[in-house]
C-alpha positions in Angstrom: -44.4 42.3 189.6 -45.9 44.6 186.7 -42.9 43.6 184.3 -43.6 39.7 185.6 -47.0 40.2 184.1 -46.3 42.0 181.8 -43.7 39.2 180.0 -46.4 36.6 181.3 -49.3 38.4 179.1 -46.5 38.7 176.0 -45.1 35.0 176.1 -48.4 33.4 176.6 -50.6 35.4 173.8 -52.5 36.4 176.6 -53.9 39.4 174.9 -55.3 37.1 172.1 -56.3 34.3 174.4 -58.2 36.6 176.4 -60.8 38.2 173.8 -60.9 34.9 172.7 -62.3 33.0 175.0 -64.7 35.7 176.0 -66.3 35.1 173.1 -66.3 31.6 173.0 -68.0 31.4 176.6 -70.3 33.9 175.9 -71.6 32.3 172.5 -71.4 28.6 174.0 -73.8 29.4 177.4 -77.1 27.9 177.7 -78.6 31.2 179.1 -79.4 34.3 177.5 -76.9 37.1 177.6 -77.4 41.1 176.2 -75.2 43.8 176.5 -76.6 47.4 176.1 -74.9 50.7 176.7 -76.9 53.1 178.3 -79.1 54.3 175.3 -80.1 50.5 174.9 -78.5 50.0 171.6 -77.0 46.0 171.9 -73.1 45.8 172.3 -73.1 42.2 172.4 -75.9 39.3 172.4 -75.2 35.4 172.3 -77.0 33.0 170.2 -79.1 31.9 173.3 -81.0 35.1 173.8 -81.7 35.3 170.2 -83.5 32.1 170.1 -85.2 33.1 173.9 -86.4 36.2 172.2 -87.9 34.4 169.4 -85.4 36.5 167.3 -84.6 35.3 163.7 -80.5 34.3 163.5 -78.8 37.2 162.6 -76.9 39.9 163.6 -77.9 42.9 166.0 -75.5 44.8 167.8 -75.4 48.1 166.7 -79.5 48.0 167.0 -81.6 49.6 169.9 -83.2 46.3 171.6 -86.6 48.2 171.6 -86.5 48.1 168.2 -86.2 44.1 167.3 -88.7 43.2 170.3 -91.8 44.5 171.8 -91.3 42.3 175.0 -92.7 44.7 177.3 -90.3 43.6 180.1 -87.1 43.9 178.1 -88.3 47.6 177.1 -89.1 48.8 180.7 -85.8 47.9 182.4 -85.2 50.3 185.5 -81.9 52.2 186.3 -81.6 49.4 189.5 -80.3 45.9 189.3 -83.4 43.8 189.3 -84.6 39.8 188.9 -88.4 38.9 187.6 -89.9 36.1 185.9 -91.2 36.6 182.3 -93.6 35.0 180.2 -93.0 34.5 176.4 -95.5 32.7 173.9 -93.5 30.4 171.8 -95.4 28.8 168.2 -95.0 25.2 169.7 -94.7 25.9 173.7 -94.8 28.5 176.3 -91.6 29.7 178.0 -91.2 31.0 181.4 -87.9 33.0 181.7 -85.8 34.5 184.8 -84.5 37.9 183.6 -81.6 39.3 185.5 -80.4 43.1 185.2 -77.4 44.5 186.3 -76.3 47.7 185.7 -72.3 47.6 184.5 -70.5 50.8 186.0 -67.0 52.6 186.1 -64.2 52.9 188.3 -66.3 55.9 189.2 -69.2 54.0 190.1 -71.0 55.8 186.3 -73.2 53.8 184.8 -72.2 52.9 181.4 -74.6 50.3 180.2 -76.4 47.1 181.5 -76.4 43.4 181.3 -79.6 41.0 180.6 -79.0 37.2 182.0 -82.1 35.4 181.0 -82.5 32.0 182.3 -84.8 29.1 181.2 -87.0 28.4 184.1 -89.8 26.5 182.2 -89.3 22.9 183.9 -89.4 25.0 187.3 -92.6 26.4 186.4 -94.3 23.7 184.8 -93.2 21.7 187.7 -94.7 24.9 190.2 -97.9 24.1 188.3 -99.1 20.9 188.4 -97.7 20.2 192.1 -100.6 23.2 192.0 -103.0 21.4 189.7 -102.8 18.5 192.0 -103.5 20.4 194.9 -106.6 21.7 193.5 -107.8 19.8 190.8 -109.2 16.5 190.6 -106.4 15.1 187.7 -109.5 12.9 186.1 -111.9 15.3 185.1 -109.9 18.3 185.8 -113.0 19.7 188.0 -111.7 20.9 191.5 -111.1 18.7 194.1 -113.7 18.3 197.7 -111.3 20.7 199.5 -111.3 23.7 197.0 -115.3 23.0 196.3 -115.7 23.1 199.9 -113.5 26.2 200.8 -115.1 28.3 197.6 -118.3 27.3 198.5 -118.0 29.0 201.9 -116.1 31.8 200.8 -119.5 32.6 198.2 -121.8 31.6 201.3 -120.1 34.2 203.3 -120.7 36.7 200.6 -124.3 35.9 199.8 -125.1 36.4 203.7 -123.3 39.7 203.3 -125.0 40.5 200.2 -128.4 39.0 200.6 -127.9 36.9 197.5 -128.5 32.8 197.5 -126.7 30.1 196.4 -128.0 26.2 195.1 -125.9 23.1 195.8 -126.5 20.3 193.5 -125.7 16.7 194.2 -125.2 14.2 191.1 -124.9 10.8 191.0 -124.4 8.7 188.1 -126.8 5.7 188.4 -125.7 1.8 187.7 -122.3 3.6 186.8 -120.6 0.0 187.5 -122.7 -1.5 185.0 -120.4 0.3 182.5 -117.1 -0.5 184.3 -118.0 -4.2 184.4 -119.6 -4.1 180.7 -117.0 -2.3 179.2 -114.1 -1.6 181.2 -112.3 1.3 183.2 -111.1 3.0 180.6 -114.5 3.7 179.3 -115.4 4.3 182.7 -112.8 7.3 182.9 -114.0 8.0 179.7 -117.6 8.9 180.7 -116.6 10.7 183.9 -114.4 13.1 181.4 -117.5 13.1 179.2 -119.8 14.0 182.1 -117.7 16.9 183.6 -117.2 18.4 180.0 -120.5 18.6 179.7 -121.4 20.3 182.7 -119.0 22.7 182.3 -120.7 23.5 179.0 -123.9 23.3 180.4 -123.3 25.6 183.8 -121.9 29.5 183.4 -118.9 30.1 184.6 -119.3 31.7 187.9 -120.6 28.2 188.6 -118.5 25.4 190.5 -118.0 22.0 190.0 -116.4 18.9 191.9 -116.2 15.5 191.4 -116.5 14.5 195.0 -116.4 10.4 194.6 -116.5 7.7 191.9 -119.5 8.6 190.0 -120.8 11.5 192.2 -120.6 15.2 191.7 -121.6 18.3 193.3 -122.0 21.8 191.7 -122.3 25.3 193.5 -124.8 27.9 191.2 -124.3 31.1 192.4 -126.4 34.0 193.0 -129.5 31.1 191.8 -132.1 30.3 194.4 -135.4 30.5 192.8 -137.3 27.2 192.3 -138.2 28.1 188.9 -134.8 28.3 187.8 -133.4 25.4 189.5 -136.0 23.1 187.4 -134.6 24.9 184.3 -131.0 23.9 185.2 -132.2 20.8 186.1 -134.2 19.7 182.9 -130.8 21.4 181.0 -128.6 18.6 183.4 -131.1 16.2 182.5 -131.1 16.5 178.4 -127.3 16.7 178.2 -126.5 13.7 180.5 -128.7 11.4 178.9 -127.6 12.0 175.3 -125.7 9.5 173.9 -122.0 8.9 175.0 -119.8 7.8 171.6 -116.7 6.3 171.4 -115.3 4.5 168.4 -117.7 2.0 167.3 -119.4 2.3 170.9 -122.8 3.7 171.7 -124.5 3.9 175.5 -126.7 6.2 177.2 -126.4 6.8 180.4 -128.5 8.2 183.5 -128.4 10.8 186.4 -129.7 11.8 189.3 -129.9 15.0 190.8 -130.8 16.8 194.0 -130.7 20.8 194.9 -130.7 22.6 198.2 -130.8 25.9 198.3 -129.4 28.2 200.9 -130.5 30.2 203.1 -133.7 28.1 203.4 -132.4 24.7 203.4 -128.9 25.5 205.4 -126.2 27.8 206.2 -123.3 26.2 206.0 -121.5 23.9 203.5 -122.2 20.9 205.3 -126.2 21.4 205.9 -126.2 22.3 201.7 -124.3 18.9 200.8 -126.4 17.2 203.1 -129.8 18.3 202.2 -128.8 18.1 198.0 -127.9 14.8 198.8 -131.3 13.3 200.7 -132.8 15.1 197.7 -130.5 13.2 195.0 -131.7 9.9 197.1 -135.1 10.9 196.9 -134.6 11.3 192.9 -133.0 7.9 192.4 -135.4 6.0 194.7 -138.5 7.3 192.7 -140.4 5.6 189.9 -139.5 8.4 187.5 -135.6 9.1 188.0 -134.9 12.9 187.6 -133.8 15.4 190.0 -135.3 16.5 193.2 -135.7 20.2 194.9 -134.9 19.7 198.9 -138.3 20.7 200.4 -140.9 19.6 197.6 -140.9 15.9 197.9 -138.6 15.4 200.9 -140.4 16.2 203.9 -139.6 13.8 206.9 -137.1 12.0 204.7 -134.2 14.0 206.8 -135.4 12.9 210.2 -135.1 8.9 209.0 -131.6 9.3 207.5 
């Protein structure tokens, strides 16, 4: 059977078919191959992990890999076969890669080198991502959705209790928001709601929270804020940015808010009672001659008993 071989490998050209091949399978595959002898210095690398490692074309075996990239994860590689997901900053895009290791031994079971596999799991990830982002986020405004506000809210109740810290809830509400739907369409309805959450995210810190909870209403969590003369500060600072002019293209509108607080521990211990309580306040702002916002407590008294 040897001699059989033997004459197959001679009348067939195996021994040049072979090599050959190799190469052409190696250069042609969409993932990234490298392989490094055990002082790290490349033996062979196709032209996919050149481009994966942002690597300018050219030729690099002979070269220690730590020496034409700083990727941290390519210059830690242990002694043991291993899988993990790298991250790598492109100019245009961001990559997320699978890098495989596998250590390439003897008959004698020596290790003699290693072989990097790097796969292109970007789609996988981005994918991974905004099933995320859809989970948490509300996809208009990008604020996050009633079911993260609420859960985060409870989680920072449960550690103001612990710490003996408060917390203010704020309940906004857009008023006549339809007006601008039905004036000017619901495109320039999305438009404001973008406008109105970009603003209170430049407005608030960011240990605050903020949820777009319906339509035209949102709610905010302050943190670690509880004192009445702070709250009116925050609120006149809600005020003045909301009502400044909204532009877009020739368009020009103003638009108005109002705004309630609670404050917990004193007006609730739970999310609910917080919600609640910010929004009888909000109601009591939007019902009043002179629109504004509304601390739970001040001008409120017997409103929760008829609601």
């Amino acid at each position: 059977s040897a001699l059989l071989v033997a004459y197959g490998i001679y009348r067939y050209k195996l021994f040049e078919v072979l090599p050959n091949a190799h190469k052409i399978i190696i250069r042609q595959m969409r993932s990234g191959m490298v392989v490094l002898n055990n002082d790290g210095v490349i033996l062979e690398i196709n032209p996919a992990a050149v481009k994966m490692l942002c690597l300018p074309a050219g030729q690099y075996t002979g070269e220690l890999l730590s020496d034409i990239t700083d990727i941290p994860d390519f210059n830690t590689i242990s002694g043991t076969d291993s899988v993990r997901e790298i991250y790598l900053p492109h100019s245009n895009n961001d990559y997320y890669y699978e890098l495989s290791n596998v250590r390439i031994r003897n008959v004698k079971n020596e290790s003699i080198g290693q072989l990097l596999q790097i796969y292109d799991i970007t789609a996988r990830k981005q994918n991974e991502q905004a099933a995320l982002s859809a989970a948490q986020f509300d996809p208009l405004t990008d604020t996050i959705n009633r079911r993260q506000f609420e859960a985060r809210v409870s989680k920072a109740i449960k550690n103001a209790a612990e710490n003996n810290n408060t917390l203010t809830v704020v309940f906004l509400d857009i008023d006549n928001f339809k007006n601008i739907n039905d004036s000017y369409g619901h495109d320039i309805g999305d438009f404001t709601l973008k406008t109105i959450a970009r603003r209170l995210k430049d407005t608030l810190r960011e240990s605050d929270l903020i949820c777009r909870i319906g339509g035209d209403e949102f709610v905010l969590a302050l943190l670690y804020l509880g004192d009445d003369a702070k709250i009116r500060q925050i609120g006149d600072k809600l005020m003045q940015t909301l009502e400044s002019p909204i532009e877009i293209g020739d368009l020009r509108y103003n638009i108005k808010a109002s705004i309630g607080f609670s404050v917990y521990p004193k007006d609730g211990e739970t999310f609910e009672d917080l919600l609640k309580k910010a929004d009888i306040a909000m109601y009591e702002s939007k019902s009043s001659k002179e629109p504004g916002y509304r601390i739970f407590g001040e001008y409120t008294a017997g409103i929760e008993d008829n609601t």
